[in-house]
N, C-alpha and C positions, 0 to 999 in steps of 0.2 A: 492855255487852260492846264491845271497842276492837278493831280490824282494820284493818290493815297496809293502803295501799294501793295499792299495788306491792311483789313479792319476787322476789330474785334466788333462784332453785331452783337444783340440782340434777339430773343426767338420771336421770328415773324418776319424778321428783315428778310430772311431769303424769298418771299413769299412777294416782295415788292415787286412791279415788272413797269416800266416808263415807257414812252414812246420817245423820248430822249437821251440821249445818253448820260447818266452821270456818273462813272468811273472809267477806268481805261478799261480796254477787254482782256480778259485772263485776272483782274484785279483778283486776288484771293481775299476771303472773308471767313472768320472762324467764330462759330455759335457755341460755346462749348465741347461737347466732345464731336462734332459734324463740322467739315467745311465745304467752303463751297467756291465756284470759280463765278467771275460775269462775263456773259456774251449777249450779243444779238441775237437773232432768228432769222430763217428764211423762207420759215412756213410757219402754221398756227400748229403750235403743240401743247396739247393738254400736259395735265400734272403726272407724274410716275414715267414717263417716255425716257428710252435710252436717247442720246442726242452725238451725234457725229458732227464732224467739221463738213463743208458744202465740196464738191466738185473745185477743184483747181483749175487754171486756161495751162496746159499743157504744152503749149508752145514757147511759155515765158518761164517756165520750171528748171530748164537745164541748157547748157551750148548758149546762150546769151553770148555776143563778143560784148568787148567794153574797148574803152578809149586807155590812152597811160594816164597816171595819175601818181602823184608821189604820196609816201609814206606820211603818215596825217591828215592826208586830206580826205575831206567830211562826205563829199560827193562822188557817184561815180558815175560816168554817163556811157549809155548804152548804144554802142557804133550800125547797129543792124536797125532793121527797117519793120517797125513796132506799131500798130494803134493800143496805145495805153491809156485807160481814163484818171483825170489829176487825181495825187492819193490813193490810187487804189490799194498801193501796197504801204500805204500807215499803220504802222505798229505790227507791219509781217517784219521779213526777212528774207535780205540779201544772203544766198552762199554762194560759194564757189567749188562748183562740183567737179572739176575735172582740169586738168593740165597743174599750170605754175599757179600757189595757196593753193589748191585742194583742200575742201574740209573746214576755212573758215568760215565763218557766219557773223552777221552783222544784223541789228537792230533798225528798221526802216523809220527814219522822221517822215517823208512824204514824196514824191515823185512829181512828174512835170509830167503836161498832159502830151500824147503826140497821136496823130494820125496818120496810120502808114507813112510814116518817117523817121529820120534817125534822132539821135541828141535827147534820148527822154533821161532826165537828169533824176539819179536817185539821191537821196538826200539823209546819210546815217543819224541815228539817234544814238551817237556814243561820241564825247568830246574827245577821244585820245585818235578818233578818226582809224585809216587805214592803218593796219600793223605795218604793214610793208608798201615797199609801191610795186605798183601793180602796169605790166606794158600790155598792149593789146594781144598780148599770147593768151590772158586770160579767161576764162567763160565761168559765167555767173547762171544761177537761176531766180526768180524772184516769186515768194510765195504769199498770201495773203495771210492775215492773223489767223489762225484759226480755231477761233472763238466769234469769229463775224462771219453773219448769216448761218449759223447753223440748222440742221435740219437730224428730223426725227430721224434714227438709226435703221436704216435701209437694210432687210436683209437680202435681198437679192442683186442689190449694187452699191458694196460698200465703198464711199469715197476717204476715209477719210478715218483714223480711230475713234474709237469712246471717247468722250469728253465727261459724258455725265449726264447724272436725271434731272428733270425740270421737278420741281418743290410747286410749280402753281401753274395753270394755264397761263402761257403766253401767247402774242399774237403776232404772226406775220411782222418781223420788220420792227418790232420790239425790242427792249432791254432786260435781264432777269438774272435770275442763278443757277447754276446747276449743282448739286452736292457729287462732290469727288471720294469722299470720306466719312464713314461714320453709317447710323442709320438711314435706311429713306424708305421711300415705298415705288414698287417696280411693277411692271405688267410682265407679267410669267408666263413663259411656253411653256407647258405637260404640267409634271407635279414633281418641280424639284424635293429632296428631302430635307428634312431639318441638317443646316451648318454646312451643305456641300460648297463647292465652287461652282462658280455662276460664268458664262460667257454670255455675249451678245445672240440672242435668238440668229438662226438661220433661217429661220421659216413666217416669221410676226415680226414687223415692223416695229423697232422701239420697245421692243420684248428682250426678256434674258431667261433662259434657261439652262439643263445641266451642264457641266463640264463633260465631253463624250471621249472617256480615256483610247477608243479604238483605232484612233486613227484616222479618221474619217471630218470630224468637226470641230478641230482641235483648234481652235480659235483663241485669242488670248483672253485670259481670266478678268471679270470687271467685278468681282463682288463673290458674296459668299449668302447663301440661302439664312433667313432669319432662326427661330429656336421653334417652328414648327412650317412642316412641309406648304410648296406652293402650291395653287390650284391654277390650274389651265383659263388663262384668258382676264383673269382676276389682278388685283394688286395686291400684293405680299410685301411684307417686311422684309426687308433684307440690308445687310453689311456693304456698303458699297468701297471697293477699292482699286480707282482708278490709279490717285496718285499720292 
């Protein structure tokens, strides 16, 4: 299956949501002066929700050992003792976080399935393969896309950065867009003021409110308050800029 990776839309397009997948995830879409990113869901999220990436499995993140493998080759298989389900990690990413390559990252085609056992074979999506070859001195970690199964932006447990607002209600286990860029419409903590900067709510779930210069909630910027103040609990207009 072949997917576009960037489309000029349409206004309305973003607003589509499938129980199928039709683009890759992260596919970018530009509406004019707004764009937007596609993911899945991992929960039901109304329209205006800030949206994060899901919880990671923690185990399979970093220290992975691997097998040797020489320079060019497309696969790499993983020497430790693993249950991994087939593809989980399709269209994430392999790195190598620590020892000999530190630092590189690789594009996943899809994995092999294993059950507490060794040999789960990862499989790159880049045809020039391995920059280098790699001996079992190496450790890897392996991360999912993430744009798949997102969930509404938690402020009490955040997994994962901003991604972006949903444009429509989406459902559990769905396909959609979130706008990264441009206008949208957002659920506000307090009453930010006309033009400030926006962070992710600490306190309302999928909320954005002020930037707090003291020191205390200094969280990274996803946007800028629209040309007239937010109200508490409401949907406001706002600049969104993730990326």
């Amino acid at each position: 299956m072949s997917f576009p990776q960037t489309i000029m839309g349409k206004f309305g397009w973003e607003k589509v949501t499938t129980t199928a997948q039709k683009h890759k995830l992260g596919t970018r879409m530009q509406i004019f002066d707004r764009e937007f990113v596609y993911a899945s869901t991992g929960e039901d999220i109304i329209a205006g929700n800030l949206v994060m990436g899901k919880a990671g499995t923690a185990a399979h993140q970093v220290d992975l050992a691997v097998s040797a493998a020489s320079a060019g080759a497309t696969t790499v298989t993983l020497s430790g003792s693993l249950s991994v389900a087939k593809d989980l990690y399709k269209d994430g990413w392999l790195i190598f976080n620590d020892l000999l390559e530190e630092g590189h990252m690789y594009r996943v085609k899809g994995n092999t399935l294993v059950s507490s056992a060794t040999g789960c074979v990862v499989t790159l999506d880049e045809e020039d393969g391995l920059v280098v070859a790699i001996t079992a001195s190496q450790q890897v970690g392996l991360y999912e896309n993430p744009y798949k199964g997102t969930e509404k932006h938690d402020a009490n447990d955040v997994d994962q950065p901003p991604l972006g607002w949903t444009c429509v209600d989406i459902a559990s286990g769905s396909y959609g867009w979130l706008c990264v860029q441009g206008v949208t419409t957002a659920l506000c903590d307090g009453t930010p003021a006309a033009g400030v900067p926006l962070i992710a709510s600490n306190g309302v779930d999928g909320a954005v409110e002020v930037y707090d210069e003291d020191g205390t909630v200094n969280l990274s910027p996803v946007g800028y308050m629209g040309p007239i103040a937010g109200v508490a609990g409401e949907y406001c207009l706002i600049k969104a800029n993730i990326e």
